[in-house]
N, CA, C and O atoms as a GROMACS GRO file, in nm:
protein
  560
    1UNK      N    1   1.784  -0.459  -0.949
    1UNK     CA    2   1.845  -0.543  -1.051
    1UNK      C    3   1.767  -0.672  -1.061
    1UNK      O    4   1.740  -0.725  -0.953
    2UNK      N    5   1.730  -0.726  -1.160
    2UNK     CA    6   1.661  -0.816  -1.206
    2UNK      C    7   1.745  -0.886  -1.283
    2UNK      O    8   1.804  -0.828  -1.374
    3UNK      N    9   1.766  -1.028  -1.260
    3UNK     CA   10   1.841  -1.136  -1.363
    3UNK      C   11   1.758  -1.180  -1.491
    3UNK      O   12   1.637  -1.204  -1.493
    4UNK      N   13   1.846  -1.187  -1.596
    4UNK     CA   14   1.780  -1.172  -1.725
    4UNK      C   15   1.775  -1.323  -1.750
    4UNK      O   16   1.854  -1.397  -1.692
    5UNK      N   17   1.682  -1.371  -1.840
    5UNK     CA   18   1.667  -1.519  -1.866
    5UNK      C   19   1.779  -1.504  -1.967
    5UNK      O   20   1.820  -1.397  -2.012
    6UNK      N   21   1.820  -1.620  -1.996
    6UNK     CA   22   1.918  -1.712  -2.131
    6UNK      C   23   1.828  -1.747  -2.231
    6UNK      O   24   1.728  -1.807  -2.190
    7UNK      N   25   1.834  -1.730  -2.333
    7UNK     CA   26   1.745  -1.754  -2.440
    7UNK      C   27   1.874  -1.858  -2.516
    7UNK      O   28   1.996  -1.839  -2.514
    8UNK      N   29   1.795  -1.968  -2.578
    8UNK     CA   30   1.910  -2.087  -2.691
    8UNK      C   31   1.753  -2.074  -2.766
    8UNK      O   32   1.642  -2.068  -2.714
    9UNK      N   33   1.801  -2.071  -2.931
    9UNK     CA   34   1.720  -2.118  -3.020
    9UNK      C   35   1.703  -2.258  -3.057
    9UNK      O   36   1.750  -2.342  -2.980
   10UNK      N   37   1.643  -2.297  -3.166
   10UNK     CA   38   1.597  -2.527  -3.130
   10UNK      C   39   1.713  -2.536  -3.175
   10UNK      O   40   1.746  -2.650  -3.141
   11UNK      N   41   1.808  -2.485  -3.237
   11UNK     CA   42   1.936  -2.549  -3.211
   11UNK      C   43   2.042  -2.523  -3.116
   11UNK      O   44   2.160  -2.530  -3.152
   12UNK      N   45   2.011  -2.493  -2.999
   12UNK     CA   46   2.099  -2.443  -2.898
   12UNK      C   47   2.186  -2.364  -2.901
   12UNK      O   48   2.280  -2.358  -2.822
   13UNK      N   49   2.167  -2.297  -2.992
   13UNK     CA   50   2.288  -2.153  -3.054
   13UNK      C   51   2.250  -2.043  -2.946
   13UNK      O   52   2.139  -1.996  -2.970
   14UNK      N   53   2.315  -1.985  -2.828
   14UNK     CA   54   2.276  -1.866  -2.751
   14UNK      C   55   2.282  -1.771  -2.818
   14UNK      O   56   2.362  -1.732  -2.903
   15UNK      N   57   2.165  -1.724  -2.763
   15UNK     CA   58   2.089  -1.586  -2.815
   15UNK      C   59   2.091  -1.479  -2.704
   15UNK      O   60   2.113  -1.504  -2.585
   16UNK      N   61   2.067  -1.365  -2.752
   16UNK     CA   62   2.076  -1.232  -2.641
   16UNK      C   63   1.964  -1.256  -2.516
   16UNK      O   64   1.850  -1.300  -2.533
   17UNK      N   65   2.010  -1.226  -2.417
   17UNK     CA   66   1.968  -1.253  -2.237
   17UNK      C   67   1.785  -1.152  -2.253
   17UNK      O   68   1.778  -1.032  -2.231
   18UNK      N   69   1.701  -1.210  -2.281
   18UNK     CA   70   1.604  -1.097  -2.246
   18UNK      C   71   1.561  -1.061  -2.129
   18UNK      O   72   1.603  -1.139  -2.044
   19UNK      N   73   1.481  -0.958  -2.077
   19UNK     CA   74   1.398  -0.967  -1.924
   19UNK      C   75   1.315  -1.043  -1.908
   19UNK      O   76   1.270  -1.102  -2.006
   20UNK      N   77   1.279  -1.060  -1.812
   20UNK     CA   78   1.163  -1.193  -1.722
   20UNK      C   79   1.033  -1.123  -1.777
   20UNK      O   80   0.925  -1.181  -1.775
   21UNK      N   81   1.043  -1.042  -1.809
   21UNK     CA   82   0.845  -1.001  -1.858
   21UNK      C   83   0.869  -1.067  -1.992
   21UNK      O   84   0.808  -1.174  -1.996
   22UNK      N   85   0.957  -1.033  -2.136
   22UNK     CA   86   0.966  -1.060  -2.256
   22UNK      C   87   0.952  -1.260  -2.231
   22UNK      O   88   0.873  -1.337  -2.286
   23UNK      N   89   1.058  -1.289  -2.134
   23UNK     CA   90   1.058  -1.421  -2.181
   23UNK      C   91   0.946  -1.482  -2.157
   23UNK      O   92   0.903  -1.556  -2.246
   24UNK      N   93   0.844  -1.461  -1.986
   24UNK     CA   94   0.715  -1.472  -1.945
   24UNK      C   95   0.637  -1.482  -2.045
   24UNK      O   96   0.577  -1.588  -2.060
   25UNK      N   97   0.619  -1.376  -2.137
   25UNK     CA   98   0.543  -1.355  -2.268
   25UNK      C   99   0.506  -1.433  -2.362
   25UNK      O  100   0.390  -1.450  -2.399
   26UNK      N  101   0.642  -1.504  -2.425
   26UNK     CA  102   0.713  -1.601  -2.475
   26UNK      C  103   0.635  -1.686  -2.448
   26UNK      O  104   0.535  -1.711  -2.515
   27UNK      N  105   0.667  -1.738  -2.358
   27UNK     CA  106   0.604  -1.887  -2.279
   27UNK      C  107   0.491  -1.860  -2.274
   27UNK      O  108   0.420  -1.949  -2.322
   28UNK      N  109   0.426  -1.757  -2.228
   28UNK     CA  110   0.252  -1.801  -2.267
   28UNK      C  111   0.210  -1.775  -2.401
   28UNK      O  112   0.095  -1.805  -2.432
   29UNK      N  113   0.295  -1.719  -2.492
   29UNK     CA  114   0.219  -1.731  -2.649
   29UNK      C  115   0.291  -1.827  -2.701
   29UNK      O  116   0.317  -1.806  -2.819
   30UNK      N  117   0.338  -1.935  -2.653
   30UNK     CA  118   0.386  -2.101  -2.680
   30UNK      C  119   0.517  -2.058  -2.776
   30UNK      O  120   0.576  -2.148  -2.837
   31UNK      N  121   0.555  -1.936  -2.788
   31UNK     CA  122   0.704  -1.980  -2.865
   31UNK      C  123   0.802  -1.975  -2.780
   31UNK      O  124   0.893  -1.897  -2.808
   32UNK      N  125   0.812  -2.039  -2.681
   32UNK     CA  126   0.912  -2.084  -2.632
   32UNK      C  127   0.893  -2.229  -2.517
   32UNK      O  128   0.780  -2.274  -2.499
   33UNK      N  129   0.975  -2.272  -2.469
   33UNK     CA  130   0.956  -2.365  -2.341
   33UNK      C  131   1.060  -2.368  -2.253
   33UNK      O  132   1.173  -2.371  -2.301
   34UNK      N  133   1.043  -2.369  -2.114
   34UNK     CA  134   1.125  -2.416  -2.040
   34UNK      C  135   1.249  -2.533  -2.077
   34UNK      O  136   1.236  -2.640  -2.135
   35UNK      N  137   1.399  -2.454  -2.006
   35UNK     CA  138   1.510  -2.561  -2.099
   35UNK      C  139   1.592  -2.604  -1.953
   35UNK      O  140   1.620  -2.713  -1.904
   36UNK      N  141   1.613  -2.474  -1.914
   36UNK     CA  142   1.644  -2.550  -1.782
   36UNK      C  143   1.595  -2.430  -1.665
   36UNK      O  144   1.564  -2.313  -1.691
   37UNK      N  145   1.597  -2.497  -1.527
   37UNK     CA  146   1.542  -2.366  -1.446
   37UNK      C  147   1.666  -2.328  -1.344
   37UNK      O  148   1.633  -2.238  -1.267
   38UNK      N  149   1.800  -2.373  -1.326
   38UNK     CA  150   1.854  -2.320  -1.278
   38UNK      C  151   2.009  -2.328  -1.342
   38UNK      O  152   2.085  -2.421  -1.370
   39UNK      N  153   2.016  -2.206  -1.349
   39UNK     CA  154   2.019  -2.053  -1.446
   39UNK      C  155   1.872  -2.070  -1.510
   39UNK      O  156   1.855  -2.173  -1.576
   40UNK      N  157   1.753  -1.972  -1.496
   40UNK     CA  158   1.618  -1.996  -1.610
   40UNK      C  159   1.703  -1.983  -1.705
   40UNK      O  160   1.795  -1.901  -1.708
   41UNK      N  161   1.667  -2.092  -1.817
   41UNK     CA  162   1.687  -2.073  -1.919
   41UNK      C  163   1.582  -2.126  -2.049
   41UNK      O  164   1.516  -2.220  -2.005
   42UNK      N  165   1.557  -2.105  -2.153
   42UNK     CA  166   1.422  -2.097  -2.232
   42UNK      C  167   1.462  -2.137  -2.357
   42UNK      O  168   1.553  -2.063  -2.394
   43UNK      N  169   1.434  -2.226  -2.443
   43UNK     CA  170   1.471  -2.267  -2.574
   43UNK      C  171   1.368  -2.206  -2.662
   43UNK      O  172   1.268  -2.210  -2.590
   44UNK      N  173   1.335  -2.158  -2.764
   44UNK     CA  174   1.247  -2.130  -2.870
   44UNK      C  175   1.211  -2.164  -2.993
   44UNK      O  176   1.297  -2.181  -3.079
   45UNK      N  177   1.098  -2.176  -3.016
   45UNK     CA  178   1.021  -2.272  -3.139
   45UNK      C  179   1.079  -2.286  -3.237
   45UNK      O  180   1.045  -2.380  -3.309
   46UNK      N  181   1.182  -2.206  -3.277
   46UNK     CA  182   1.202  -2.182  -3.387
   46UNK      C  183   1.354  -2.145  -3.408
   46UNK      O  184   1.421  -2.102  -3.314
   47UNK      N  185   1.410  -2.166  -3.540
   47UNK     CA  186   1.594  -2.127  -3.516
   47UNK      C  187   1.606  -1.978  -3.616
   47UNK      O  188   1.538  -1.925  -3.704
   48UNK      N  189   1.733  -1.949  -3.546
   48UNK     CA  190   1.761  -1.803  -3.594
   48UNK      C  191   1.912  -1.795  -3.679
   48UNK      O  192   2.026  -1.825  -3.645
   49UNK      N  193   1.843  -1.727  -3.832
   49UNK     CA  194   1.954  -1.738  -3.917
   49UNK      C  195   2.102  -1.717  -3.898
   49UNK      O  196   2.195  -1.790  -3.932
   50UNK      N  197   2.103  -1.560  -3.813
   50UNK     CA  198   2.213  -1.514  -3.795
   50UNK      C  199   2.147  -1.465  -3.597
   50UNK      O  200   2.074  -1.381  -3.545
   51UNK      N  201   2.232  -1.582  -3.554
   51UNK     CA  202   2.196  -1.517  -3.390
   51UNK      C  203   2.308  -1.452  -3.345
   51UNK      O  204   2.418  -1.501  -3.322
   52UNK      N  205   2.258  -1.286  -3.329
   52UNK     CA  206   2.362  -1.170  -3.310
   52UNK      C  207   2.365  -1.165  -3.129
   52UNK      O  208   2.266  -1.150  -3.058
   53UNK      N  209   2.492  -1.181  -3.087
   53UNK     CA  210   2.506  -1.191  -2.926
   53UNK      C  211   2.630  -1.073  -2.920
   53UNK      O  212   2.711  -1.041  -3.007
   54UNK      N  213   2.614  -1.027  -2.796
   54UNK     CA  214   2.708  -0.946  -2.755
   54UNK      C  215   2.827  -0.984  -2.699
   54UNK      O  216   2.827  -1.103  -2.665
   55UNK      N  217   2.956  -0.908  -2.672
   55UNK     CA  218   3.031  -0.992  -2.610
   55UNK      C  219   2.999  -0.972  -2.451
   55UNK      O  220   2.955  -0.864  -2.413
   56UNK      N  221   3.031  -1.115  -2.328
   56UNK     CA  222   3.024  -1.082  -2.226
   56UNK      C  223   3.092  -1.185  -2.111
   56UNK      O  224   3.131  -1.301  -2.122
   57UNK      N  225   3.090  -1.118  -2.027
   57UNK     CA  226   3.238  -1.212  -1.981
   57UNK      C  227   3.176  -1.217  -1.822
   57UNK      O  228   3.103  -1.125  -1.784
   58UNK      N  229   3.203  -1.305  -1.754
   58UNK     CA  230   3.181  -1.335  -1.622
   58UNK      C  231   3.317  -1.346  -1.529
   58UNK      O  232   3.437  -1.370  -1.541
   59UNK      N  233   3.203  -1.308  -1.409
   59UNK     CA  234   3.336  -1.272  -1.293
   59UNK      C  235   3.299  -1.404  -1.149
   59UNK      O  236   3.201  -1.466  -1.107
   60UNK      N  237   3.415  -1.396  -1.124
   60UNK     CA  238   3.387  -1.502  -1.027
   60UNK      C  239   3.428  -1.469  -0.859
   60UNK      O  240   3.544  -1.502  -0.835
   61UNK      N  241   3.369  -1.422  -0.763
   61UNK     CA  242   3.431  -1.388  -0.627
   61UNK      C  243   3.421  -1.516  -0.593
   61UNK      O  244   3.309  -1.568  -0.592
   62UNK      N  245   3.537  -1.593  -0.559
   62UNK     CA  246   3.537  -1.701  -0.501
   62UNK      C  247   3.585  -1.679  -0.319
   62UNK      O  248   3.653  -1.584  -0.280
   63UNK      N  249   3.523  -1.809  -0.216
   63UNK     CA  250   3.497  -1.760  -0.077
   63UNK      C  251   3.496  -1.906  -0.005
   63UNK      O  252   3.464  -2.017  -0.045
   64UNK      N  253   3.544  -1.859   0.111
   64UNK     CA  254   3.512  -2.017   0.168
   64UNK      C  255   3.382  -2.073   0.231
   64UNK      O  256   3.370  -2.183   0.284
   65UNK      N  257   3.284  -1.975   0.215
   65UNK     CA  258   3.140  -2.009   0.212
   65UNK      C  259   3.071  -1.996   0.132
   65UNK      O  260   2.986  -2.084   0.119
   66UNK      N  261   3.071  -1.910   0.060
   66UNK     CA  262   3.009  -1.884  -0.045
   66UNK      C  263   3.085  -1.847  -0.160
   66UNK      O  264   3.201  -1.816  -0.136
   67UNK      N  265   3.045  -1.843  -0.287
   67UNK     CA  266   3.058  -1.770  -0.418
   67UNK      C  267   3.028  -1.712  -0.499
   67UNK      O  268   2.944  -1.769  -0.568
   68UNK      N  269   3.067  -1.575  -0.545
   68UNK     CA  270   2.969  -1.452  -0.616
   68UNK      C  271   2.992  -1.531  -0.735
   68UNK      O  272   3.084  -1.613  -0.735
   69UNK      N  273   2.910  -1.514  -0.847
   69UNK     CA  274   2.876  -1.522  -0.975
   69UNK      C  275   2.815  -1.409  -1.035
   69UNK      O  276   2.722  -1.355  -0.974
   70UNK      N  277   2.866  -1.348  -1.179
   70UNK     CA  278   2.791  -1.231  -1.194
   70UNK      C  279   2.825  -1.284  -1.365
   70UNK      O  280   2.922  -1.361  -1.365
   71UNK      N  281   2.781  -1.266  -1.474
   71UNK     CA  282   2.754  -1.207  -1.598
   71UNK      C  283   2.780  -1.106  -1.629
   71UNK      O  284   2.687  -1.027  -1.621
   72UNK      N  285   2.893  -1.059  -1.672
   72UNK     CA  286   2.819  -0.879  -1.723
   72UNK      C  287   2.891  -0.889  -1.900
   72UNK      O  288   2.968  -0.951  -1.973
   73UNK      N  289   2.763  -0.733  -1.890
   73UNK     CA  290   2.802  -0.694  -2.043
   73UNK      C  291   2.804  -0.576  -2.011
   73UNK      O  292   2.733  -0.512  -1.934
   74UNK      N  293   2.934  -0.533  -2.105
   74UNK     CA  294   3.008  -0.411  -2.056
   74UNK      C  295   2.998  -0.354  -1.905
   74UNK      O  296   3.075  -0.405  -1.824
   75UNK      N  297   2.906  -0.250  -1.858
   75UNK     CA  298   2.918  -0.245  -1.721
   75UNK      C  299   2.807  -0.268  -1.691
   75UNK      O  300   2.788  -0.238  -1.574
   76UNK      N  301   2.713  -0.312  -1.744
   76UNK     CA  302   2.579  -0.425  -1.695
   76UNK      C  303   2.540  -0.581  -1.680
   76UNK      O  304   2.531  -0.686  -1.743
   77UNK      N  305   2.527  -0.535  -1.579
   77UNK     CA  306   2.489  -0.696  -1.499
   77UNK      C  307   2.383  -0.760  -1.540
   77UNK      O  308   2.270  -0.720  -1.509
   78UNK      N  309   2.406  -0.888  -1.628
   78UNK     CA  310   2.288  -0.914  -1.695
   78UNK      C  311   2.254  -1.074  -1.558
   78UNK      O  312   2.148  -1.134  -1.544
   79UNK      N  313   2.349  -1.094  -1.503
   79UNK     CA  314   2.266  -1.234  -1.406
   79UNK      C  315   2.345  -1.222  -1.291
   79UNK      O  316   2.457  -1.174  -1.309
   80UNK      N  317   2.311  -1.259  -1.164
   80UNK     CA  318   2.420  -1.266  -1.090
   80UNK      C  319   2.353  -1.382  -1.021
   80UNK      O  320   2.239  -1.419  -1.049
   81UNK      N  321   2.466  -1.466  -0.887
   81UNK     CA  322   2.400  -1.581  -0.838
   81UNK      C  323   2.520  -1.563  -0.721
   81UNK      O  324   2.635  -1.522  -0.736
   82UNK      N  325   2.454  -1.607  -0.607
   82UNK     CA  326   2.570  -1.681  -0.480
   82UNK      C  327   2.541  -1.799  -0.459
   82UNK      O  328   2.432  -1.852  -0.443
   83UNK      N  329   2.663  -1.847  -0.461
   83UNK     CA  330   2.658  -2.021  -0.449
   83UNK      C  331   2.702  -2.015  -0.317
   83UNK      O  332   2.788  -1.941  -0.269
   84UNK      N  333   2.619  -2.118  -0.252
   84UNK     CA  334   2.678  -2.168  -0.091
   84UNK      C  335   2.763  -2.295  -0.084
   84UNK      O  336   2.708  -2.395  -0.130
   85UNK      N  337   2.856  -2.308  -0.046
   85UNK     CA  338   2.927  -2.421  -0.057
   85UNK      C  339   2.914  -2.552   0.063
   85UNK      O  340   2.855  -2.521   0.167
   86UNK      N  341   2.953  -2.652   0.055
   86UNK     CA  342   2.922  -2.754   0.172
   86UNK      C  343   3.034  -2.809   0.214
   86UNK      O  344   3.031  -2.932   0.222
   87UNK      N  345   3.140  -2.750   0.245
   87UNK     CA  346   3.259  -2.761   0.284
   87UNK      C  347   3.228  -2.821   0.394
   87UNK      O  348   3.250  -2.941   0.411
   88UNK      N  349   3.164  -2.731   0.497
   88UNK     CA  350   3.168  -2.782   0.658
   88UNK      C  351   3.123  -2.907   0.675
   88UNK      O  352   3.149  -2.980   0.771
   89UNK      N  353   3.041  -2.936   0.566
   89UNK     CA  354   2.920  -3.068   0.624
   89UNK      C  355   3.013  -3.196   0.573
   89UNK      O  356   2.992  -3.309   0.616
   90UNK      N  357   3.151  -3.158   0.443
   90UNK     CA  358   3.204  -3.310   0.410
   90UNK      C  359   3.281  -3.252   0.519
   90UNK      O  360   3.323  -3.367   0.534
   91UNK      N  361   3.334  -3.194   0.598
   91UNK     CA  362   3.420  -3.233   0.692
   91UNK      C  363   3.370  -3.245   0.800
   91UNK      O  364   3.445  -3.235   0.897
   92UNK      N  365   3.257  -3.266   0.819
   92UNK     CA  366   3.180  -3.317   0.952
   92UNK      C  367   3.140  -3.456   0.922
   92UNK      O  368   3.101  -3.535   1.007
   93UNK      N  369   3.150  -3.483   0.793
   93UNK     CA  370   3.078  -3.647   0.750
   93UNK      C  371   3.256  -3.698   0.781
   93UNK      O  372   3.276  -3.763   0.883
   94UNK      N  373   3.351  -3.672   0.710
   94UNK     CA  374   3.464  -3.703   0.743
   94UNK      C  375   3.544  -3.748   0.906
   94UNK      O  376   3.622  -3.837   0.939
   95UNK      N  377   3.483  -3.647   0.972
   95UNK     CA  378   3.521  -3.661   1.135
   95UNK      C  379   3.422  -3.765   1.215
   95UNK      O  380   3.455  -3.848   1.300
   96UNK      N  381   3.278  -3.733   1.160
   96UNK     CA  382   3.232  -3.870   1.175
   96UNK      C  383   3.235  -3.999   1.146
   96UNK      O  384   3.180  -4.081   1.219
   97UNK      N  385   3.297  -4.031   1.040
   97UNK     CA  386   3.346  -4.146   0.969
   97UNK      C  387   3.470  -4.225   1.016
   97UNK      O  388   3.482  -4.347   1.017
   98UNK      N  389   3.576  -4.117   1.061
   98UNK     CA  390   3.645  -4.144   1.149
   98UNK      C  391   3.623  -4.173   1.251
   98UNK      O  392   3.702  -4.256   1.296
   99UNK      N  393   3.510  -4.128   1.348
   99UNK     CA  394   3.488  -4.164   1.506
   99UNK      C  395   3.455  -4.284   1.467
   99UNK      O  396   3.520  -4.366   1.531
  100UNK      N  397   3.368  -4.344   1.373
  100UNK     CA  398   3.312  -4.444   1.414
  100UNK      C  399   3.396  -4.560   1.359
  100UNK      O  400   3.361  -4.674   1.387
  101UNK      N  401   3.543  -4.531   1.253
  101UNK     CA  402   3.622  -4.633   1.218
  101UNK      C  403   3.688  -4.655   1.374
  101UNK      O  404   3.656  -4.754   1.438
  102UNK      N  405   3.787  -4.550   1.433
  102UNK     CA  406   3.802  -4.548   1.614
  102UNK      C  407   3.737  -4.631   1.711
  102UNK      O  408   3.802  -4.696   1.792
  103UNK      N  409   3.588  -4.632   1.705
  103UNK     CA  410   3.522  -4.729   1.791
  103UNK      C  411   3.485  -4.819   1.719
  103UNK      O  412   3.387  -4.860   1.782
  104UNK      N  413   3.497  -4.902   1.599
  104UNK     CA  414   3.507  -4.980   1.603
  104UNK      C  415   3.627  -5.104   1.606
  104UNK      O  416   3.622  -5.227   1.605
  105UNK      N  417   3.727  -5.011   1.610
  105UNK     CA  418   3.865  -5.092   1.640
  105UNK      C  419   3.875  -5.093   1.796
  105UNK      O  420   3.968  -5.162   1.838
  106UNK      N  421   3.804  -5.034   1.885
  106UNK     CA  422   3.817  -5.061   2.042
  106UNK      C  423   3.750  -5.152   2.063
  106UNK      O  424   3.778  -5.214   2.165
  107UNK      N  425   3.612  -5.209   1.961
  107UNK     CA  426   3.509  -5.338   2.025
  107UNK      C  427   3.538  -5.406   1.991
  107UNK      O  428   3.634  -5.394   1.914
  108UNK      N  429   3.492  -5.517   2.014
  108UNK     CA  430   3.546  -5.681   1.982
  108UNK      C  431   3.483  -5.724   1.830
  108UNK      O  432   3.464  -5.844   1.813
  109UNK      N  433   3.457  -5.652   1.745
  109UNK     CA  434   3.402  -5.702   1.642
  109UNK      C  435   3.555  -5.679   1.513
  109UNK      O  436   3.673  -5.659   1.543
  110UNK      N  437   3.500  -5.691   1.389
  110UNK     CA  438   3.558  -5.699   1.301
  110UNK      C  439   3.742  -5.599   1.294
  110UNK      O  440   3.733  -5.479   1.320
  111UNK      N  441   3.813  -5.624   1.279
  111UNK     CA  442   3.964  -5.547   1.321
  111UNK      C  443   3.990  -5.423   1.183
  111UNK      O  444   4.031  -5.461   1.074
  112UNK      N  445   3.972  -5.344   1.199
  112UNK     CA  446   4.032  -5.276   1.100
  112UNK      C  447   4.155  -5.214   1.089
  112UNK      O  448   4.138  -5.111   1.155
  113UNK      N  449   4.239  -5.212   1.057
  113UNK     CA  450   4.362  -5.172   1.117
  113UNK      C  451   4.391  -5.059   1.041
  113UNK      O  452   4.385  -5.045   0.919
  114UNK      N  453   4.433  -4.955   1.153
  114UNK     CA  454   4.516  -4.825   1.119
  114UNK      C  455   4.585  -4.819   1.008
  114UNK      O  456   4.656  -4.911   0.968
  115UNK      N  457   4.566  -4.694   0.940
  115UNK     CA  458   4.650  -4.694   0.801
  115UNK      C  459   4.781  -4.636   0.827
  115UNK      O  460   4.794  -4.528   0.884
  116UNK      N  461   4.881  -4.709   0.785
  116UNK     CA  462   5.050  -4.721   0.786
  116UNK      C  463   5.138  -4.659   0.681
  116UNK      O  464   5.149  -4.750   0.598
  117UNK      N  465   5.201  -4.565   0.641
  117UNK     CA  466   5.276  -4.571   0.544
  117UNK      C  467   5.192  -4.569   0.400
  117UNK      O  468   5.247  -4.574   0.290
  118UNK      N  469   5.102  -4.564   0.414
  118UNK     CA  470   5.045  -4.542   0.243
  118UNK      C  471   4.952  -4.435   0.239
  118UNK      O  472   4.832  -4.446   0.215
  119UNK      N  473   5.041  -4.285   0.273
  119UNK     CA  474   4.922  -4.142   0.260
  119UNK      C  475   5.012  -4.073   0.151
  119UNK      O  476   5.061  -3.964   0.183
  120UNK      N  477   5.051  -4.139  -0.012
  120UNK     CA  478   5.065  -4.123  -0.110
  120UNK      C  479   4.960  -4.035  -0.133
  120UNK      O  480   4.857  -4.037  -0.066
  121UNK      N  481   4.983  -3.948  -0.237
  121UNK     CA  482   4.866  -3.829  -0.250
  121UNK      C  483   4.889  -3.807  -0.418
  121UNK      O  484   4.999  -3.762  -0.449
  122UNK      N  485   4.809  -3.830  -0.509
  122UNK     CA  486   4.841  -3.848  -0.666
  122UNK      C  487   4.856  -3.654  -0.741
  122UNK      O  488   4.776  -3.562  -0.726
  123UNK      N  489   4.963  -3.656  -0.803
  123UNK     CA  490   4.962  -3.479  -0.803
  123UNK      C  491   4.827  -3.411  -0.819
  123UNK      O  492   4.727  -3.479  -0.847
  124UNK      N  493   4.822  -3.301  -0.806
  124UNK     CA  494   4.720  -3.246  -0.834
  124UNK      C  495   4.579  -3.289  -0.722
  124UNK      O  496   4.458  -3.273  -0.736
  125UNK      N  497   4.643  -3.334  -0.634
  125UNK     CA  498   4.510  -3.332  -0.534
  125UNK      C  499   4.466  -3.250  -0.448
  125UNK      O  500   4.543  -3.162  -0.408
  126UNK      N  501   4.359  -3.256  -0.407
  126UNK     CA  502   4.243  -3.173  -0.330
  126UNK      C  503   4.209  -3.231  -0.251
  126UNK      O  504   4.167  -3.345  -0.273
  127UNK      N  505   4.212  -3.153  -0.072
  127UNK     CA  506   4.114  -3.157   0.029
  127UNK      C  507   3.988  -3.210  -0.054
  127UNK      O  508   3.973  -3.186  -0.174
  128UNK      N  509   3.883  -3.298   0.038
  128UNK     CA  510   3.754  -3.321  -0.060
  128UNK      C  511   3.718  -3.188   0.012
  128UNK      O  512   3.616  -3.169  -0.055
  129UNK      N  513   3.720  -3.106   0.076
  129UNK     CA  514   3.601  -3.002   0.092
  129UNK      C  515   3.613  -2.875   0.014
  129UNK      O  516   3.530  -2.785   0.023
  130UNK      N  517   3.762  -2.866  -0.096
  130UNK     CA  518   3.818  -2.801  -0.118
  130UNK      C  519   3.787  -2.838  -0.283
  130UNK      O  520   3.733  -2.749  -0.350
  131UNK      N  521   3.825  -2.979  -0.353
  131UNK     CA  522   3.787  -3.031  -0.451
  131UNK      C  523   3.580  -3.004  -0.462
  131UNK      O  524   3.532  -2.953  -0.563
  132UNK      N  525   3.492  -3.049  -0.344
  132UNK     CA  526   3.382  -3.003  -0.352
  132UNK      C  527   3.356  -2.846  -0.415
  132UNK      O  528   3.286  -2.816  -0.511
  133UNK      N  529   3.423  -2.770  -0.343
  133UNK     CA  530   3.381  -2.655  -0.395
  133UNK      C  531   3.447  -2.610  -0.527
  133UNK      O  532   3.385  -2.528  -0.594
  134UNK      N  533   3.538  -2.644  -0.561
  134UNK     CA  534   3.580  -2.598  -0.699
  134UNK      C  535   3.529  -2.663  -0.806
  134UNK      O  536   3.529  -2.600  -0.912
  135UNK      N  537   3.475  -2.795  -0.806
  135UNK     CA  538   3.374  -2.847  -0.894
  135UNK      C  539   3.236  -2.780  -0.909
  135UNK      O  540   3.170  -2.765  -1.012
  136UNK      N  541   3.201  -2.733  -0.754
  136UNK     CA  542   3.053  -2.672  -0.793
  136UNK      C  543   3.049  -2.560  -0.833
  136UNK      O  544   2.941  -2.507  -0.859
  137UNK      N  545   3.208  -2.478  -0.851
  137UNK     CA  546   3.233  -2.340  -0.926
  137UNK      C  547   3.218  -2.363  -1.082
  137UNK      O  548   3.170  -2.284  -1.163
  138UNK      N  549   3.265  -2.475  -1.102
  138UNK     CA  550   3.304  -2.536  -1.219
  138UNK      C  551   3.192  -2.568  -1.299
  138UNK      O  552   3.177  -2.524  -1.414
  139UNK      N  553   3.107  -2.649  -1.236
  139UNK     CA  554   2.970  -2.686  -1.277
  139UNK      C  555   2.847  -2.579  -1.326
  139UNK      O  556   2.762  -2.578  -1.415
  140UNK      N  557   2.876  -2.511  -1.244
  140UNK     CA  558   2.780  -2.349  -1.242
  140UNK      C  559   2.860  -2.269  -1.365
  140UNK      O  560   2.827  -2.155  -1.397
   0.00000   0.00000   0.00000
């Protein structure tokens, strides 16, 4: 399985997914250019009267390390992607952030004082390691 490039015409209207040889092609006989490279995606010289697209719908395996991403049309897989998430590392910046608020309320320097009575939480909130990853589902 090979992931198919995204084709947008100069007016950013999506166009049908071609293969990596067609779009390759493209780009070296200058009608097209690089638009973005992650998802590849390729804009072209020129705009298209009636740009005929298929219908296609994406699936999402969501995970607490990772996340499937797939494209398909009908029962073909035109892109797929796994996203790795960084859950562990904001809750290791978190536990570190804490050690070092801890020692600095044991030394003789500046006082910070323990938080009291104000772990109000506004609806709709998120763990940050939890909010992290559903944004970068989101974003993708």
């Amino acid at each position: 399985m090979s992931n198919f490039v995204f084709v947008l015409d100069t007016n950013k209207q999506p166009l049908e997914p071609v293969t990596p040889g067609l779009a390759r092609r493209m780009l070296n006989q200058g009608k097209a250019a690089v638009y973005k490279r992650y998802p590849f995606t390729i804009i072209l010289n020129y705009s298209c009267d009636k740009p005929l697209t298929k219908s296609h719908e994406i699936k999402i395996d969501p995970g607490s390390k990772t996340t499937g991403l797939a494209v398909l049309q009908g029962d073909k897989i035109i892109w797929a992607a796994e996203l790795v998430h960084r859950g562990n590392h904001i809750t290791c910046d978190l536990a570190s952030r804490s050690a070092i608020r801890r020692n600095r309320r044991n030394r003789k320097t500046r006082y910070r004082q323990p938080r009291f009575l104000n772990r109000t939480r506004t609806p709709g909130w998120l763990p940050p390691s939890l909010a992290s990853r559903v944004s970068n589902i989101v974003t993708w």
